[in-house]
N, C-alpha and C positions, 0 to 999 in steps of 0.2 A: 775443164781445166782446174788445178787444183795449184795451190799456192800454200805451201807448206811457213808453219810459224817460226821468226826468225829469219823470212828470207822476205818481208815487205819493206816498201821503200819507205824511210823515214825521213823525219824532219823536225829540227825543234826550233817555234816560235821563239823568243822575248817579246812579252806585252802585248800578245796578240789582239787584234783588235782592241787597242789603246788598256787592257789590263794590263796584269800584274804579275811577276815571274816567268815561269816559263810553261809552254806547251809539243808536250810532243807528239808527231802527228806519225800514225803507222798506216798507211796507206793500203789497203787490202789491194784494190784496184784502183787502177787511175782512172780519171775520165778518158784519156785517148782506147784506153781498152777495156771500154763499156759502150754497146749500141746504142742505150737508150739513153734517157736527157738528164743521168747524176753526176753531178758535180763534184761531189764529195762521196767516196767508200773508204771510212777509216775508224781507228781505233783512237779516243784522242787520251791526253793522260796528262793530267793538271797534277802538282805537285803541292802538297799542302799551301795555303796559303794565294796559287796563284788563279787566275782569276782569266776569261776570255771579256774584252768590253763590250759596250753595247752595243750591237748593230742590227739593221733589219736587212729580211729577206725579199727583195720585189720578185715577184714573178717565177718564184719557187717556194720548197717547201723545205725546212731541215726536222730532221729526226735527231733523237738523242736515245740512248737507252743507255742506263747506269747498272753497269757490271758490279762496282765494286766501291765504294769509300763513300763520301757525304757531300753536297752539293747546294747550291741555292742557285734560282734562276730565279732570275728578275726578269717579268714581262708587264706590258699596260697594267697588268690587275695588280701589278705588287710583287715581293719575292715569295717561290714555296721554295723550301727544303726535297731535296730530293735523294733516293738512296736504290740501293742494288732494286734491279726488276722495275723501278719505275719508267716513265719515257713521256720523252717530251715533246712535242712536235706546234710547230711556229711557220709562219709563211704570210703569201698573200701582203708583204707591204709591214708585217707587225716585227717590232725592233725584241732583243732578249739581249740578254746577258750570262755569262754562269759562274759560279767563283766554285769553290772548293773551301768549303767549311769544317772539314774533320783533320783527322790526325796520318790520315793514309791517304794515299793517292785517289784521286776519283779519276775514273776510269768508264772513257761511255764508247759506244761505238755511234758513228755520227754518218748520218744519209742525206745528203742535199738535191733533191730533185727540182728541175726546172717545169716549169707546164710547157 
């Protein structure tokens, strides 16, 4: 099946998870039309300035990978800066955060799998 761009289902946050501005969520897949256990198949896109808050993942895992702009994730160890090709991945019970620290949109596509 192919899903051409432009044609995914969208959505935009305010203060998602208790941040800052707005988030918008481009859905590649949903989880009703996925077999296995993701929760999340989407493109997410922070707008300078705004920020997802802190939350953790029990009993899954999420992925992140930065397409494009500048970013900080906050986890246990502290915040890193993160930027195009890097990736993040969180789970197991451990809380994150991410904001958007540049001047361009940061742009990740984002994986939530459960065990």
């Amino acid at each position: 099946m192919i899903r051409r761009q432009g044609a995914y289902q969208a959505e935009v946050r305010e203060r998602m998870r208790g941040g800052t501005g707005f988030v918008r969520i481009e859905h590649y897949w949903k989880q009703d039309e996925l077999k296995g256990k993701t929760r999340l198949c989407a493109r997410l896109i922070l707008e300078p300035g705004a920020s997802i808050g802190t939350h953790e993942h029990a009993d899954e895992e999420e992925v992140y990978i930065v397409l494009r702009g500048r970013g900080r994730v906050l986890e246990a160890e502290g915040p890193t800066e993160v930027g195009p090709g890097d990736t993040v991945l969180t789970g197991d019970g451990a809380s994150h955060a991410v904001e958007n620290i540049g001047s361009e949109p940061l742009e990740m596509v984002a994986f939530i799998v459960r065990y």
